[in-house]
C-alpha positions in Angstrom: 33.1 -8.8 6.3 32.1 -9.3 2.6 29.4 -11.8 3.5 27.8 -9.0 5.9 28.0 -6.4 2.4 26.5 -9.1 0.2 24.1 -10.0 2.6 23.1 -6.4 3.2 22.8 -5.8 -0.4 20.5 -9.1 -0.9 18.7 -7.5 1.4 18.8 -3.8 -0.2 17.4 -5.4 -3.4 14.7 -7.3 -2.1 13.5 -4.5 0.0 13.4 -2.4 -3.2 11.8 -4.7 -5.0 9.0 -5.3 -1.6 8.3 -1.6 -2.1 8.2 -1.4 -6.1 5.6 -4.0 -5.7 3.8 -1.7 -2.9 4.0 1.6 -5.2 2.2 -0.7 -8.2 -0.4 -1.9 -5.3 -1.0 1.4 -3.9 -1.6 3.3 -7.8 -3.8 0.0 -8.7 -5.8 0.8 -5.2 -6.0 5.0 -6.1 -6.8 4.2 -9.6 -9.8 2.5 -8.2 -11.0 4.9 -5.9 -10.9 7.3 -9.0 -12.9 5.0 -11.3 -16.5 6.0 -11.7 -17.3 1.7 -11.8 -16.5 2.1 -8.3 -18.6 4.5 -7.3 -21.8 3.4 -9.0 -24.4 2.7 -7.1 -25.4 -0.4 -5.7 -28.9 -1.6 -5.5 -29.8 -3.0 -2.3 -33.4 -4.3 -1.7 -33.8 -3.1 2.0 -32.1 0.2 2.0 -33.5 2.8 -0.3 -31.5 5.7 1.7 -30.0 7.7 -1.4 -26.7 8.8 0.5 -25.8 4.9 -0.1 -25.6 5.8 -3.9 -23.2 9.0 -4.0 -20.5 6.9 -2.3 -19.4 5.3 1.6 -23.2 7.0 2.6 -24.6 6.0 6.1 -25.2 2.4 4.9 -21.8 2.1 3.9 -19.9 0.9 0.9 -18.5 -2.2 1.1 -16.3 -2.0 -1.8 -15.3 1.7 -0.6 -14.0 0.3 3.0 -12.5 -2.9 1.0 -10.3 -0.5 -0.5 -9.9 2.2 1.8 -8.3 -0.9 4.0 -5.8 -2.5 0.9 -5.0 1.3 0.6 -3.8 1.8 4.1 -2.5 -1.6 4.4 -0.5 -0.8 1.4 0.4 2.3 2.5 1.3 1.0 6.2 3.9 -2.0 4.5 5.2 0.4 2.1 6.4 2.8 5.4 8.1 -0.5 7.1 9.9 -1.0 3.5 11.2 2.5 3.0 12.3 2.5 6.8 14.2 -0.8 6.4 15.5 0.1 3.5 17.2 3.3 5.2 18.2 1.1 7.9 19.9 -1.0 5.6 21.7 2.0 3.9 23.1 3.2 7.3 24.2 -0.4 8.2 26.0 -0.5 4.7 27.6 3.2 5.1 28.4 2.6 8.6 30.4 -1.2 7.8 31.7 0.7 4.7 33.3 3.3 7.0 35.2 0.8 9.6 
């Protein structure tokens, strides 16, 4: 049974490390949405619709849905991490117990 509690805590560590690396991801994607580069307006030669320029207008914002889909990407692999890593907690309390 020790190789099952080592491998388990490999596994622990490298989960936590998956979803360190998706909390840095996910504040790098927010800090983006907040920075006023990102919402500058773009010029575009055959759309001179001004909703385009306050943000993700009717003409849509490229960068904006770039982002928007890192964020729930990020957001979605960060979920999977935190629920393995739960998974792997109960496996470890549950061999710990027997």
């Amino acid at each position: 049974m020790p190789n099952v509690g080592a491998s388990l805590e490999t596994e622990l560590a490298e989960n936590k490390q998956a979803q360190a690396q998706l909390r840095r991801d996910l504040d790098e994607a927010q800090k983006q949405l907040k920075s006023p580069e990102f919402w500058r307006p773009e010029v575009h030669p055959r759309s001179a619709d001004p909703g385009i320029a306050g943000g993700p207008g009717r003409g849509g914002n490229k960068q904006y849905q770039r982002v928007t889909a890192a964020l729930s990407e990020e957001t979605r692999r960060r979920e999977g991490a935190e629920q393995q890593a739960a998974q792997i907690g109960q496996r470890r309390t549950e061999l710990r117990s027997n």
